[in-house]
N, C-alpha and C positions, 0 to 999 in steps of 0.2 A: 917459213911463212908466218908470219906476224896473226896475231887474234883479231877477229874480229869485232869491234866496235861497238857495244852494244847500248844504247841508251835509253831508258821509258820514259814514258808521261801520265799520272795520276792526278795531278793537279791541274784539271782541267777534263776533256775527252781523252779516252786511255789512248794512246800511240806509243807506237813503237817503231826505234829507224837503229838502223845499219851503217855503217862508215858514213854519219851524214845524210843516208837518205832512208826515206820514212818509208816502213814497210808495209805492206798492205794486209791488215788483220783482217780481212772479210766480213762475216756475219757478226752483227753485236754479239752474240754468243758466244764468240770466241774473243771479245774484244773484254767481255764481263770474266769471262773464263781466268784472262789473263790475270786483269786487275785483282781477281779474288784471289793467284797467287802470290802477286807484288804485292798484296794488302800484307800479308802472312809473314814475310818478312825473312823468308828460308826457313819455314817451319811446315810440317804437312799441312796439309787441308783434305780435313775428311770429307768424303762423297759427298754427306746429307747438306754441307755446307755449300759445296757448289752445284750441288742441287737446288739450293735455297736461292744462293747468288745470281743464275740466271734464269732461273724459273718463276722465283719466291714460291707463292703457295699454290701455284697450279700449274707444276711441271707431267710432262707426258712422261708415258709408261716405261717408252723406252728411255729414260733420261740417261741411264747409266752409260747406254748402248751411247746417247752425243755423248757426251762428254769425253766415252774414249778416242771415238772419232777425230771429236776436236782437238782434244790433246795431240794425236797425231799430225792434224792438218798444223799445229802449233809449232809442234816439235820444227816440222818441214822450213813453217815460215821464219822461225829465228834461226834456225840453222840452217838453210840448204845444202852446203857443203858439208854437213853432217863432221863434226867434232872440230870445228875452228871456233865456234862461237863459245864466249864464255859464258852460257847459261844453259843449261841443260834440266828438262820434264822429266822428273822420275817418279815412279810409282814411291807410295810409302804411304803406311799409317793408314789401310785404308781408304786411299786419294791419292794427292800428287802434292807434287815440292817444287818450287822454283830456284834450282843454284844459277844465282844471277850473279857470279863470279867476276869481278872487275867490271859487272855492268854499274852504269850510270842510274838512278832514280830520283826523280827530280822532286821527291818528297824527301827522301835522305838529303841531297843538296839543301832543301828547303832548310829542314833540321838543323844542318853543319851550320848555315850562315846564321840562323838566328843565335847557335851555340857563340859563332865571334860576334855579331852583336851585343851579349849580355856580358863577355869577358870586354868587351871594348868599353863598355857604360861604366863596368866597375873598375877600370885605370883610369876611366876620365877622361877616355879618348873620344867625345861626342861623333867627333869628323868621323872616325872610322865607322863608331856605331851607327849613323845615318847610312854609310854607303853599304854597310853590309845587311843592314835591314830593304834596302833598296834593291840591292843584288838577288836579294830573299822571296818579295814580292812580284822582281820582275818575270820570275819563273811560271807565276798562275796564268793560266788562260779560260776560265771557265768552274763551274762547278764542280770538285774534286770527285773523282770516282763514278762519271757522267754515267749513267745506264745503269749503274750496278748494284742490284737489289740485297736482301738482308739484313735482320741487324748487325752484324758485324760490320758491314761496308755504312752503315745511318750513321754507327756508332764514328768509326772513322770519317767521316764524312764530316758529321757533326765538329769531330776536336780538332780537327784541321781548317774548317770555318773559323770555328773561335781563335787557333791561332793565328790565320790569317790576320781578322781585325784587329786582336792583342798586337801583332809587329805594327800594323797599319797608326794602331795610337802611339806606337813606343817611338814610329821613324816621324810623326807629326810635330812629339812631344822633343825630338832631337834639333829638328829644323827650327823649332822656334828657341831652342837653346843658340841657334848658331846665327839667328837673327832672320831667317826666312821666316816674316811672321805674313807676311797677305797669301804669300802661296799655301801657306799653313791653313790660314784661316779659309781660303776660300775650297780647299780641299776638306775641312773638318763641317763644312757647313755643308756639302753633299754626303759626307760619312753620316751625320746627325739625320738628317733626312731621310736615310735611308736606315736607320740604327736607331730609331726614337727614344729609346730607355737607355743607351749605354752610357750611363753619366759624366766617364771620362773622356768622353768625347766633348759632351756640350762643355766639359770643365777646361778641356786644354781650346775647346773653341772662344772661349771666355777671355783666355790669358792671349790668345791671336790676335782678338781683336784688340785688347787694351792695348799691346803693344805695337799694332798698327795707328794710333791713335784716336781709335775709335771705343770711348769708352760710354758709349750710352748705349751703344750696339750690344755691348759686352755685359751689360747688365739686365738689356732686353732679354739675352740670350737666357739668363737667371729666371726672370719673372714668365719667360715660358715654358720654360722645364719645370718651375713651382705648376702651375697651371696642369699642365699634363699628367706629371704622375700624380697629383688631387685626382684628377679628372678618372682616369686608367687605373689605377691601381690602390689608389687610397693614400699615398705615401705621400711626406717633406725629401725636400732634398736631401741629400747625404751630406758630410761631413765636409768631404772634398771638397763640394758645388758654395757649402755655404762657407767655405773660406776663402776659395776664392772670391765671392761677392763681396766680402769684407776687406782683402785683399785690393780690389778693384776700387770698393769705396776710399778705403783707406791713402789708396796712391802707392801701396807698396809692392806692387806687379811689376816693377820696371825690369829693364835688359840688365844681366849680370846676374842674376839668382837662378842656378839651376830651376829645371820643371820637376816637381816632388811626383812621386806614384802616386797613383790614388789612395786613399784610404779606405776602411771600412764602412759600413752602412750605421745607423744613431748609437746603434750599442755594441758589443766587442766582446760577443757570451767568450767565456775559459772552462767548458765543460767536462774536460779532462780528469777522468780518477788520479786516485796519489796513484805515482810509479812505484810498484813492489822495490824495498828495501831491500828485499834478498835475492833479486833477480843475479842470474848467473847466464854466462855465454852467450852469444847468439853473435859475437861481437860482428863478424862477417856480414852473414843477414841481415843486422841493424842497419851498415852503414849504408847496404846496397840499398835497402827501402830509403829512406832518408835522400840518396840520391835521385830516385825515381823520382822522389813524392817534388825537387826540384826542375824537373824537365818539362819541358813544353808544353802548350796549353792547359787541358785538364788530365794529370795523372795520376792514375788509378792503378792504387798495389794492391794485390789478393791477396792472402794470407789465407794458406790451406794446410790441416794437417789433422790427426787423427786426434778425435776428442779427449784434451785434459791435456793435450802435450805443450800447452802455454800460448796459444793462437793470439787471447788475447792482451794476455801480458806483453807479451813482445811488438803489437801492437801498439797499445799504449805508451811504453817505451821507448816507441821509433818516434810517437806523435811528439810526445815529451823534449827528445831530441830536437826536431824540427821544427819546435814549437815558435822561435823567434823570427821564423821565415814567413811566420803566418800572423799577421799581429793584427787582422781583421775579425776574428773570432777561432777558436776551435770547439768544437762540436763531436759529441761523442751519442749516438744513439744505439739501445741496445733495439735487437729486433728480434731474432727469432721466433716462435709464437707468439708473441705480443700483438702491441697494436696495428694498425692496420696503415701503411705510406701515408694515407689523407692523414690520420691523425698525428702522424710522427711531423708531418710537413708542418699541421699547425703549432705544435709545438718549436719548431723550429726559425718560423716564422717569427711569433711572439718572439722567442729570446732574441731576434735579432732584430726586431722595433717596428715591425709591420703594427702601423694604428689599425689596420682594418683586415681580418685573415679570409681569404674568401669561402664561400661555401662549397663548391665544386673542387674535387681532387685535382682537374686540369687543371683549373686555376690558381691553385695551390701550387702544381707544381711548378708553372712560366713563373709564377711571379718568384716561387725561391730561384728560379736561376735570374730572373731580371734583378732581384735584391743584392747576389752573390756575383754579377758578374763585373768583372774589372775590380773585383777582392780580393785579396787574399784571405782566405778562408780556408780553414783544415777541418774534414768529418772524419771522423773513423765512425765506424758502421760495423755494429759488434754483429757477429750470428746470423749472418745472409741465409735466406731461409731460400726465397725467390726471386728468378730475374727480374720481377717488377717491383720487388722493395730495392734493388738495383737501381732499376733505369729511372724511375719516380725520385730518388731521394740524392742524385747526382748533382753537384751544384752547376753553377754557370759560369763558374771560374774556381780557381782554387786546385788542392788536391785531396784523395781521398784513399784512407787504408782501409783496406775490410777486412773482416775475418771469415770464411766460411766453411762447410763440412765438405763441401765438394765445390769443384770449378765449375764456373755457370759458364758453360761455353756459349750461350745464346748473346750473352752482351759481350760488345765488343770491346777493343780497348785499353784491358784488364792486365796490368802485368801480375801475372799469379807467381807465386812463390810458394813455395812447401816448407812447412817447420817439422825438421823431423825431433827428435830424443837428443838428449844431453850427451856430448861427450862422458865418458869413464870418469875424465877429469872433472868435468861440470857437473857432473852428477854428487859427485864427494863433497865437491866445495858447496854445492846447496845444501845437502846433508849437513855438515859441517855448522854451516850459515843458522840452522833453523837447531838442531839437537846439541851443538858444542861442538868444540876442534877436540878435545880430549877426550870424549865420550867414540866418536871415529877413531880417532889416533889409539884406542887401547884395542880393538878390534877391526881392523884396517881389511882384514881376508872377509870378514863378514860384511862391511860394508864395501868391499869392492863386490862381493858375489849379488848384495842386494839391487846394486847400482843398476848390475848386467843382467839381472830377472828382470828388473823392472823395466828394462831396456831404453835405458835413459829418459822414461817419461817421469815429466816433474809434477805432477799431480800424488803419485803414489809413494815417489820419494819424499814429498812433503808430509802426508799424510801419517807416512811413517816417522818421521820427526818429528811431528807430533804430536804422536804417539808417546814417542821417546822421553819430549818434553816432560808429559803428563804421567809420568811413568818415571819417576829415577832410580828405580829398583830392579827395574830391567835390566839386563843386558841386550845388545843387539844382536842376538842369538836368542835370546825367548821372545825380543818384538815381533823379529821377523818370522817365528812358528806362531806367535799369539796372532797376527794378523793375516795370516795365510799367502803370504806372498811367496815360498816355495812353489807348492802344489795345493788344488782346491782340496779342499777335504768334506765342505758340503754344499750341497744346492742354494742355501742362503746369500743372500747379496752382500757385499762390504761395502763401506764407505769406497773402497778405491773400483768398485763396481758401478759408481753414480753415471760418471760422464759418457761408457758404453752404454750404459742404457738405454739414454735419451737416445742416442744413434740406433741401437737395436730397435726399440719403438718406431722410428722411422724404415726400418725394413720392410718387405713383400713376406709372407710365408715362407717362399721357394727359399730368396735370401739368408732369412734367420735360420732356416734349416741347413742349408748351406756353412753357416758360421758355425753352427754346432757340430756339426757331423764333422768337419774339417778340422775342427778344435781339439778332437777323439785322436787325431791321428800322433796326437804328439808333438814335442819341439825341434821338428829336421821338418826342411822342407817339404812341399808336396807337387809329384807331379798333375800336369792334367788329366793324364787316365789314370792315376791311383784315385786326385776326384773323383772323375765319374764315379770309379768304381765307389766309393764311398757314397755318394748321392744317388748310386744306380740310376744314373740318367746316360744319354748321348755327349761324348764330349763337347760337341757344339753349344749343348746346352747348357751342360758343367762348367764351359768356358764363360757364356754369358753371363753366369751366375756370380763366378769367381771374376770378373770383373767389373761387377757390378759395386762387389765389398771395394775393389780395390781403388773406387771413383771414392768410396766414402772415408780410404784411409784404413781400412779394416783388415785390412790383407796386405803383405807384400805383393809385389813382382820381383822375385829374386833372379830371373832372367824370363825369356818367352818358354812360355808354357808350365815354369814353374815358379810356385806360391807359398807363402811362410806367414804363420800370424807369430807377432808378435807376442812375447809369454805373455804382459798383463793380459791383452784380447783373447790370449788363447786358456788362460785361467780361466777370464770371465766366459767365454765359448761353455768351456767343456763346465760351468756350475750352470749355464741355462738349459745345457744335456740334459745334466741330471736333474732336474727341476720339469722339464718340457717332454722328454724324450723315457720311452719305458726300458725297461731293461734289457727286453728282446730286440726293439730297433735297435739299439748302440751295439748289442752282439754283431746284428746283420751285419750294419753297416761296417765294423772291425771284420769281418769276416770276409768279405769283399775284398776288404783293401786286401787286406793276406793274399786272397787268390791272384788279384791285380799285380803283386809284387812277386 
């Protein structure tokens, strides 16, 4: 017996049908319930999320108690025959998963077509690109992800809007390539009407009309769009608008010359630090970001890992990379304790030719996405402290890398990434890069042991070279006893102790004491009741604890239930021991674990 047929709808009211015919999802509840797992993509979704999703901020007591519920009425309604259909509700994570296994989603549809779309544009195959952006559109019927609350579903909600009208300019800007200019035009002039700021719109509405022969139309169109954004926002036209006027005047609009992208807004900030010179590995990682940062509307890569392990280097790097895909600006803001989104916005603003910044945050923030959208524009967003220096400082087109200490699961949209430690190999060759190839090469057991203390993090490997630098009377056998990268020898902090700090500073009590006392136990892993025992609390609570470090990078998960700090973390742990902790707590708590093992 052949599978059954399964196909969704998110692009529009959520539905879902069966060999062809639409199944009846009952209660919005269950229709929110869905979409919050085809949002996810075959990945869990924790409880408090679809708590959020169909509840938002004022769900009942017993939410947990629907949710199972409906899961079950779910389960029933895509499968009744119970294991024909290829999508099956599993528990996991906490939540549930959606394996929508050879089902159909007309958001992924959406995706693939615009994907032949952009390969069709760069062969120079117009016709094809018209029809598969056609194909692309024809699939919307309504408000993406109708009913379904959260930020995570705004967030989606929001980049699937955008790229809607992104294809919608890109199939207008096609059709007037291929000489459909009235139908173009009279379609661009409902898109403008309803989209008053999105410049490439009035701009490709501009070239419509010239080449319908209507060229006084076409510069109406110019002397209204001046008029507005004066009026609204403070701003001149962009680059684009005012070439084409000039274009228009000039007579040089005629059929035959491709439709150009837009360009960027009056100025073109290149914000970007220099790329480390002695940047080593990541080569994988790079390219995957790099790829991201070209995908669909607005994409956003996170960049997470444990402090000093090169978050933002590599970063930088990837922007560096990707830098000629962006040639509207690139923009680099650092954030962490610093200034405050309003003010990072003004600044931002400014470098990108706002004559007038407004005084309100909100307005600050519309107007950077009205300035940024139909740009290509690159942020990277050093030190994400909060989801609202996040969601505030997101442009309106464009893509964007960040770096932060933990994943902000609250905004959606986010493709996160982890930067863990340097290969053995990468670790040597930066060693190498920074202290000499012959100064490693006479001592090679010693720097391979430093490599693997340090546990591929390039902060400390550096640190030590130079050292070494500064130092040529060294060997790398007294650097590595003179700096304590062995074993701590005292409560004092090192230089390669800076970047844990500021993360320790950001702990709870319970936490910090957790890091230390965990630190005590040595370099083999740990399970969760030798924790407890060590924290003398309830597992449940031990657990909460130890995954609390492990959201901040601070802790392994070397499988469920059990934990490993890395040496540097666990060097720096066991010098805030003995700094914070008396001599009789650390017996305790060793004394514990004994009995626990």
């Amino acid at each position: 017996m052949r599978d059954a047929e399964l196909r969704f709808e998110v692009l529009g009211p959520v539905r879902a049908w069966r060999d062809g015919a639409e199944l009846d999802l009952g209660a919005p509840q269950r229709r929110a319930l869905l979409a919050a797992l085809l949002l996810h993509g075959g990945r869990p979704v924790p409880g408090d999320e679809l708590v959020d999703a169909i509840w938002g901020d004022d769900p009942p007591r017993s939410a947990a108690q629907v949710i199972r519920s409906q899961v079950s009425r779910l389960r029933r309604v895509l499968d009744p025959a119970g294991g024909r259909a290829p999508a099956v509700i599993e528990a996991a994570g906490g939540g549930y998963v959606l394996r929508a296994r050879g089902a159909q989603i007309d958001r992924t549809v959406f995706e693939e077509r615009l994907s032949v779309a952009r390969d069709a544009r760069r062969a120079g195959d117009v016709a094809a690109q018209s029809a598969a952006l056609r194909e692309a559109l024809a699939l919307w019927s309504g408000t993406p992800l109708a009913g379904l609350r959260g930020d995570h579903a705004e967030a989606e909600r929001t980049r699937l809007v955008e790229l809607r009208l992104s294809a919608a300019e890109d199939l207008f800007a096609a059709d007037i390539d291929l000489g459909r200019h009235v139908d173009a035009a009279a379609g661009l002039a409902a898109m403008a009407a309803e989209h008053p700021y999105r410049e490439r719109v009035r701009e490709l509405l501009m070239l419509a009309l010239y080449r319908s022969g209507r060229q006084a139309e076409a510069l109406g169109v110019f002397d209204e769009t001046r008029r507005l954004l004066s009026r609204e926002l403070g701003l001149d036209p962009g680059p684009g608008l005012r070439e084409m006027q000039r274009r228009v005047l000039a007579g040089d609009a005629a059929d035959g010359e491709p439709v150009a992208v837009a360009t960027g807004a009056g100025c073109r900030p290149a914000q970007l630090p220099a790329d480390l010179t002695d940047f080593v590995g990541r080569e994988d990682l790079l390219r995957q970001v790099v790829a991201a940062l070209t995908g669909p509307g607005v994409p956003v890569v996170g960049l997470t890992g444990l402090a000093g392990v090169g978050k933002t280097a590599t970063a930088v790097r990837a922007a560096h990379m990707a830098a000629d895909l962006f040639p509207d600006g690139r923009f680099f803001v650092e954030l962490g304790d610093g200034p405050e989104p309003a003010e990072v916005l003004g600044g931002l603003l400014a470098s990108f030719g706002a004559a007038d910044v407004p005084a309100s945050a909100r307005d600050r923030v519309a107007l950077w996405r009205s300035m940024t959208s139909g740009r290509r524009v690159l942020v990277v967003l050093d030190d994400v402290r909060t989801a609202e220096q996040l969601r505030m400082l997101l442009p309106g087109a464009g893509a964007v890398v960040l770096t932060a200490r933990r994943r902000w699961y609250e905004v959606g949209g986010v493709d996160w990434r982890t930067v863990d430690g340097l290969t053995e190999a990468e670790g040597l060759a930066l060693l190498e890069r920074i202290a000499g190839a012959e100064r490693v090469a006479a001592e090679p057991d010693v720097a391979r042991r430093l490599v693997t203390k340090t546990s591929g993090q390039p902060l400390p490997i550096r640190l030590f070279g130079t050292r070494l630098v500064a130092r040529p009377q060294w060997s790398l056998a007294v650097a590595e006893r003179r700096i304590g990268l062995i074993e701590p020898r005292l409560p004092e902090c090192t230089a390669i102790d800076v970047p844990y700090l500021s993360v320790y500073g950001m702990l709870t009590a319970a936490q910090a004491r957790t890091l230390r006392l965990t630190a005590l136990a040595g370099d083999r892993p740990v399970s969760l009741a030798e924790a407890a025992a060590l924290l003398d609390l309830p597992p449940s609570a031990a657990e909460d604890l130890l995954e609390a470090l492990a959201d901040l990078h601070l802790i392994e998960i070397v499988r469920l239930g059990t934990y490993r700090l890395l040496d540097p973390v666990r060097i720096f742990g066991v010098r805030r021991a003995l700094a914070e902790d008396t001599a009789e707590d650390r017996a305790a708590a060793l004394a514990r674990l004994t009995m626990a093992g």
